[in-house]
Wavefront OBJ file of the C-alpha trace (Angstrom):
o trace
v 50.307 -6.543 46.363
v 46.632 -6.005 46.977
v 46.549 -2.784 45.990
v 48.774 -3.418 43.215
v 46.267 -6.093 41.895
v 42.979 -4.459 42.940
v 44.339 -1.366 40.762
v 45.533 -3.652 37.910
v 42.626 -5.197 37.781
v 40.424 -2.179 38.009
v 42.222 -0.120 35.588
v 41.671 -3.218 32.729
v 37.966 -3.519 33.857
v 37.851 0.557 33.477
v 39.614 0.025 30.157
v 37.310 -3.183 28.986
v 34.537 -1.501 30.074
v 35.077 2.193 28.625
v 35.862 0.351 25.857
v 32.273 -1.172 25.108
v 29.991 0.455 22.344
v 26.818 0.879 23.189
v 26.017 -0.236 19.684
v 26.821 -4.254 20.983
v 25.310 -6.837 22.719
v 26.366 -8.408 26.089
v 27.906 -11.070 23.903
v 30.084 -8.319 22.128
v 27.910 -8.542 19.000
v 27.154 -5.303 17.322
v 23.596 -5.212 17.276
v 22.930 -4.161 13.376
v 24.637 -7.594 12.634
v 22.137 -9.486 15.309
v 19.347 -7.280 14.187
v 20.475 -8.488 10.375
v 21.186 -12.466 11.123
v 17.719 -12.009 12.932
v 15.767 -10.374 10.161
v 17.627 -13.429 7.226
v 17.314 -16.190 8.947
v 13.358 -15.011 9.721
v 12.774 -14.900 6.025
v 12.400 -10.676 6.761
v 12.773 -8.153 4.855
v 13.990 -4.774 6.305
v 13.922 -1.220 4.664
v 14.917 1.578 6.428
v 12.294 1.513 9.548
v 9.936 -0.857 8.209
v 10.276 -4.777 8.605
v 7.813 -7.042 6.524
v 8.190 -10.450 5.544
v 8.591 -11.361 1.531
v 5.161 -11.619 0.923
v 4.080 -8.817 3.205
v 6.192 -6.380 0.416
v 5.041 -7.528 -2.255
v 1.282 -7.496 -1.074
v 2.405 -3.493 -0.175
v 4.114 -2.941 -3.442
v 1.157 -4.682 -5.940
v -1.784 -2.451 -2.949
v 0.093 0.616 -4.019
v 0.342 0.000 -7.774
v -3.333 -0.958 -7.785
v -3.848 2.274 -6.103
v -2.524 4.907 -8.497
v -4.175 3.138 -11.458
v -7.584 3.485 -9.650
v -7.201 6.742 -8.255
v -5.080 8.097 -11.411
v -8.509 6.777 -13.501
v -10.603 8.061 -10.978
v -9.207 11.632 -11.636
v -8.838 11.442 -14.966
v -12.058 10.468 -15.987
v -13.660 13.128 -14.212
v -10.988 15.422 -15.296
v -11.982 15.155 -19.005
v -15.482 13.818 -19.689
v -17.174 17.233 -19.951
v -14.773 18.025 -22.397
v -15.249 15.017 -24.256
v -19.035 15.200 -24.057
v -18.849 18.952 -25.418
v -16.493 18.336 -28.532
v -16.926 14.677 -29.089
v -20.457 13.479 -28.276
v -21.887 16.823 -29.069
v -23.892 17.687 -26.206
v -24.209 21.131 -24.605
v -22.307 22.994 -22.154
v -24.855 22.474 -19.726
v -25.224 18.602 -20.601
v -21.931 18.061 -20.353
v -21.029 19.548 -17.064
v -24.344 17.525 -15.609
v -22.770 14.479 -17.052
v -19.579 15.344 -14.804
v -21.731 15.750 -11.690
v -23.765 12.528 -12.507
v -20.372 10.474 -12.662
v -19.035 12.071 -9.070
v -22.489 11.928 -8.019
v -22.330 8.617 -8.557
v -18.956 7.864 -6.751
v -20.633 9.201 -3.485
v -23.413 6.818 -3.779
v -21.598 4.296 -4.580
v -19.276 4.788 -1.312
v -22.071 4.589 0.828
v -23.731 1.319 -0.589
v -20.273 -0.169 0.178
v -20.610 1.103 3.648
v -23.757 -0.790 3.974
v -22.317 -3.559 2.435
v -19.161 -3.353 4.920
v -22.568 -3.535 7.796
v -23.390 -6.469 6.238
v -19.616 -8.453 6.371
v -19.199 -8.786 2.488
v -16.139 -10.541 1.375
v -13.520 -7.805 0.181
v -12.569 -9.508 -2.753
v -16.019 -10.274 -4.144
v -16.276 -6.695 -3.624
v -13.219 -5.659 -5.914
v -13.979 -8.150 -8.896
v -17.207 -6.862 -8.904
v -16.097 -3.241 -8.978
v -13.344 -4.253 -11.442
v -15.888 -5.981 -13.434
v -18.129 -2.983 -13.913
v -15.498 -0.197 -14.476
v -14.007 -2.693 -17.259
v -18.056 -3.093 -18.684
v -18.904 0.520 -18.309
v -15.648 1.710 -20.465
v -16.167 -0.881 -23.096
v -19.861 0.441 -23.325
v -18.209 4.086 -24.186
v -15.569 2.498 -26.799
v -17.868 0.921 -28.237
v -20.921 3.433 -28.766
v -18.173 6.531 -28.538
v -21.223 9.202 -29.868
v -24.017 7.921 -28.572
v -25.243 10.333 -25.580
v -27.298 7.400 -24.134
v -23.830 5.149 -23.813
v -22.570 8.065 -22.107
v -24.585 8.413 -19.506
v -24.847 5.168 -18.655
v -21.324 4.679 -18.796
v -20.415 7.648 -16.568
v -23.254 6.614 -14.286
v -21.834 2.700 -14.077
v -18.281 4.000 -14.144
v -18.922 6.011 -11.056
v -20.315 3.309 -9.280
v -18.008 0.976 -9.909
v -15.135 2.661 -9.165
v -16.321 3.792 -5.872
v -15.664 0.607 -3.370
v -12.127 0.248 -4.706
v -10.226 2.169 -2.716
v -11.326 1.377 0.597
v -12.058 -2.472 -0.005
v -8.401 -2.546 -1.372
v -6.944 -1.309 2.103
v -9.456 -4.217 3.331
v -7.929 -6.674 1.435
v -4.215 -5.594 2.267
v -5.023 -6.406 6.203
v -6.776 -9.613 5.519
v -2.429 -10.465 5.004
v -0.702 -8.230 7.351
v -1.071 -5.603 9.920
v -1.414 -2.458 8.290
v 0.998 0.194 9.820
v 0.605 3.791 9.323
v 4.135 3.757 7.364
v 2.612 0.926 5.514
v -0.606 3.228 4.685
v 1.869 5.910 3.677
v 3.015 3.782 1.246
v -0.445 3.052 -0.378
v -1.163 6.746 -0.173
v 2.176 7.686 -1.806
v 1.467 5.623 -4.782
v -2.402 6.876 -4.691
v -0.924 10.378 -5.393
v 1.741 9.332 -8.004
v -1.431 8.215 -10.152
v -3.027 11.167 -9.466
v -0.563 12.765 -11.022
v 0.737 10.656 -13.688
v -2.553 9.241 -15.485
v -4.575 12.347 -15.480
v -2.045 14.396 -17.512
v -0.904 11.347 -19.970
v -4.938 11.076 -20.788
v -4.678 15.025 -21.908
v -1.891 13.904 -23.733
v -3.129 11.539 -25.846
v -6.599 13.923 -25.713
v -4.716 16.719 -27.902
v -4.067 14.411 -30.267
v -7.577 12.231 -30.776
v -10.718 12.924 -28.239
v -11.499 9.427 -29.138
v -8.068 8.113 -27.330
v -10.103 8.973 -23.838
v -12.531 6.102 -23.495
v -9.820 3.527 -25.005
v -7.249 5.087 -22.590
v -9.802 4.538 -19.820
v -10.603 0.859 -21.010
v -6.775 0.292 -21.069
v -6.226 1.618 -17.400
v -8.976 -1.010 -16.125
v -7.777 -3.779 -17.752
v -4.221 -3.428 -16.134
v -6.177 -2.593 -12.673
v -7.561 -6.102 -13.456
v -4.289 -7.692 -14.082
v -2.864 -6.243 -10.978
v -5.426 -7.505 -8.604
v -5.541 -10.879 -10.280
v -1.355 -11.156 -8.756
v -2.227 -9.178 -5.743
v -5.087 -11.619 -4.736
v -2.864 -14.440 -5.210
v -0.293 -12.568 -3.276
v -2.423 -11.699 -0.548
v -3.778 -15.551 -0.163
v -0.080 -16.968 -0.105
v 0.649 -14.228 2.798
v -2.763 -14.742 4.480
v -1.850 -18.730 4.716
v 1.878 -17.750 5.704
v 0.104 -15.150 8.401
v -1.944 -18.225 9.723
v 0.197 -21.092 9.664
v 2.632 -18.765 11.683
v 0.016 -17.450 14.369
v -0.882 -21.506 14.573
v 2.958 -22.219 15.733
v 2.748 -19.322 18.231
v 3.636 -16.639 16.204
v 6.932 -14.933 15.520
v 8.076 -11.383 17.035
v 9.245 -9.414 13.998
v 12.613 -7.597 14.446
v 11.515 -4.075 14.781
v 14.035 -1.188 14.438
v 12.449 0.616 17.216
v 13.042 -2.041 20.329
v 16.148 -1.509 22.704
v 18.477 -3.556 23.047
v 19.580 -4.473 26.604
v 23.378 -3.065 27.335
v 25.334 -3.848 30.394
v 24.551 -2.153 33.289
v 28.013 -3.204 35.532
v 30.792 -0.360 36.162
v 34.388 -0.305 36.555
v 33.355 -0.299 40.385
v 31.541 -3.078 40.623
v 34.269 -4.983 38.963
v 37.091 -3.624 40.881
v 35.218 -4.666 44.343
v 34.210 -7.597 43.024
v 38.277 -8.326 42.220
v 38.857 -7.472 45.808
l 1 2 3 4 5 6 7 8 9 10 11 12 13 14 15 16 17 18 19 20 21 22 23 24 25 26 27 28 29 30 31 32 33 34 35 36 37 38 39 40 41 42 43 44 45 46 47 48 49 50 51 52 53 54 55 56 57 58 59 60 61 62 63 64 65 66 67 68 69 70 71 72 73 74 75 76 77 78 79 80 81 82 83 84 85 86 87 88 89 90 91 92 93 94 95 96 97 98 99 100 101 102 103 104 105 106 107 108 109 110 111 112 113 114 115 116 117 118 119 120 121 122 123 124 125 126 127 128 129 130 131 132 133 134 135 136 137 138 139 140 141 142 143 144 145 146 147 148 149 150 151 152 153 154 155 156 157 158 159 160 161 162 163 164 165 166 167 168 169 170 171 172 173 174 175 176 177 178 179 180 181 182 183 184 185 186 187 188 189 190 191 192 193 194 195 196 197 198 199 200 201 202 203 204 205 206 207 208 209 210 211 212 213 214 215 216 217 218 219 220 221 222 223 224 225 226 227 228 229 230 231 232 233 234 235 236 237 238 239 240 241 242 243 244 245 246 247 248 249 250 251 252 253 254 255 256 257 258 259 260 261 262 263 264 265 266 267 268 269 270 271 272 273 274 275 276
């Protein structure tokens, strides 16, 4: 009778416990559907590997938008200003190609003030409206003096320096509101390259058809770069207060895809002497 129960019972604790996925939890639930109640009732957002709160995607998704507008005008300014200086304003071949390496001359310069700045613990956002502010000032200048060689200059030279902090202050900015992850940086660097792409051959474009489309284009780019930082600093705020007010409880583990899961570690052995 013993035997008869010890092997009963062992061959449905053999059967129970052959029959476990290792895909559920000691309470039997799978663990996609804990990992998902987990993530909801968190107020998470998952996709694919990466989980970020509401506020923390929309902070990625506005960071990478205002990337590709500043490094697709970035490139495409450079791209085309010798050509516009040669056919539009008139200068020489010579002039024009210096006004090219005054403008990424300037870019350089301008990325090592901002260094200093950084040295010096400037606010990142002051830092963006004023860069915003002076590419928006320094294409207006062009638009509205198109031919004049001085307005050129000046323009490229301003334009170069403004644009310069951008970049860098804007990944600033992004971890003032979250940690910034290297698949989060992917992202960023992803839509970086899409506007490297995109901008710089709609600006030749419109080029073919008018050489004065070029500074407009340019004015047009800066003004949405303005627009999108205006949401994204508002975005980053609301997620900077959300990032606080949650540290201030004690802070909250995020679900992350890569964490095991504990499993079970009894056998069929165990059980059966623990039956006898």
């Amino acid at each position: 009778s013993g035997s008869g129960s010890g092997s009963g019972s062992g061959s449905g604790s053999g059967s129970g416990s052959d029959g476990r996925n290792d895909s559920t939890t000691d309470t039997g639930i799978d663990r996609d559907e804990a990992a998902t109640a987990a993530t909801d009732s968190s107020g998470v957002m998952r996709c694919g590997g990466l989980v970020l709160r509401r506020l923390e995607w929309l902070v990625v998704g506005l960071t990478a938008a205002l990337m590709a507008i500043y490094v697709g005008t970035e490139v495409a300014f450079g791209g085309f200003i010798t050509t516009y200086a040669l056919q539009y304003v008139g200068l020489g071949l010579d002039s024009s190609k210096l006004v090219t390496s005054v403008y990424w001359g300037s870019i350089a310069g301008g990325r090592l003030l901002s260094t200093i700045a950084a040295a010096y613990a400037v606010d990142a956002r002051t830092t963006i409206r004023v860069a915003i502010g002076g590419a928006f000032s320094s294409s207006l200048l062009l638009c509205m003096w198109p031919r004049a060689p001085s307005a050129l200059w000046a323009a490229s030279c301003l334009f170069g320096l403004s644009l310069a902090p951008i970049f860098a202050w804007t990944m600033v900015n992004a971890e003032t509101a979250m940690d910034v992850t290297g698949r989060v940086a992917t992202i960023f660097i992803v839509g970086a390259a899409g506007g490297e792409m995109v901008f710089p051959a709609i600006t030749g474009a419109l080029f073919s058809h008018s050489p004065l489309s070029f500074p407009w284009f340019i004015l047009a780019l800066c003004v949405i770069q303005a627009a999108l930082y205006v949401l994204l600093s508002h975005q980053t705020s609301e997620a900077a207060k959300e990032r606080t007010e949650r540290e201030g409880r004690g802070g909250f583990e995020l679900p992350a895809a890569e964490t095991p899961v504990a499993t079970p570690t009894g056998t069929a052995d165990d059980e059966d002497s623990a039956v006898v």
